[in-house]
N, C-alpha and C positions, 0 to 999 in steps of 0.2 A: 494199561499194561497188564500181560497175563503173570498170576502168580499160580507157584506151585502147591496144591493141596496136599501133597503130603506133609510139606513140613507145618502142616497143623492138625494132621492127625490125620485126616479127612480122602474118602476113597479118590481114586485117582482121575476116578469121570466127572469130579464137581470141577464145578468152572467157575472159578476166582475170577475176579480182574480187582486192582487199584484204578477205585473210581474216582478218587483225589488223595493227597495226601494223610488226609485221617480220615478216610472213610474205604472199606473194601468193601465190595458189593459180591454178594450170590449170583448170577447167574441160573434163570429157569425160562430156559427156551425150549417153551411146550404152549399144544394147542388146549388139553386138556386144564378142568377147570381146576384148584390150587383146593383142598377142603382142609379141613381142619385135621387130618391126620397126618398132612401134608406138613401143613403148619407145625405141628407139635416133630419134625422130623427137619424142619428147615431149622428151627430153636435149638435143635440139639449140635446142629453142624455152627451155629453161629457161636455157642455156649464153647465147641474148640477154639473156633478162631479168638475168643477172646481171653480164654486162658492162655494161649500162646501171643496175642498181642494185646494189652489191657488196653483200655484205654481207648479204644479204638471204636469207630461207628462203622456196623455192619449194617449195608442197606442190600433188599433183592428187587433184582433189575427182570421182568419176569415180560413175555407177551400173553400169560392165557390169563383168566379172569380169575379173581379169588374171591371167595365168596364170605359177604360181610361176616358172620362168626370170627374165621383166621384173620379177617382184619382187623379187628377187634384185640385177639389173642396178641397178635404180632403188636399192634401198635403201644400195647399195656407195656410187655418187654422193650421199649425205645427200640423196635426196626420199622423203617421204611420202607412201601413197597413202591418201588416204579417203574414206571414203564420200558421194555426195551424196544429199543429200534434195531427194526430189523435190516 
């Protein structure tokens, strides 16, 4: 299910979905690869979603590669990165 970005702060082109019931997932449906500045800008959009829903597991559902540094980054912060189908 698609949720609305605004009501967590977040610009109107990020693409939410409820991946399950305690978990929302990001949305990065790109060919391009994910780097660490990437990273430190996807933390920030997660860091709203969870001042507006505590408690909550934000995982990113993504098709392009990331490269080990931001998985690293990401995985310190408890996010999960997985794969999207296309």
């Amino acid at each position: 299910m698609k949720l609305d970005p605004n009501q967590f702060g977040l610009n109107a082109r990020t693409r939410l979905e409820q991946h399950d019931p305690s978990t929302i997932a990001l949305i990065m449906d790109r060919k391009s690869r994910i780097i660490m500045a990437d990273g430190r800008k996807i933390l920030e959009k997660i860091k709203k979603i969870r001042e507006v829903k505590s408690g909550i597991a934000v995982v990113v559902k993504t098709t392009a590669p990331v490269c080990s540094k931001t998985l690293q980054f990401l995985a310190e912060e408890r996010v999960d990165i997985l794969p999207l189908k296309s």
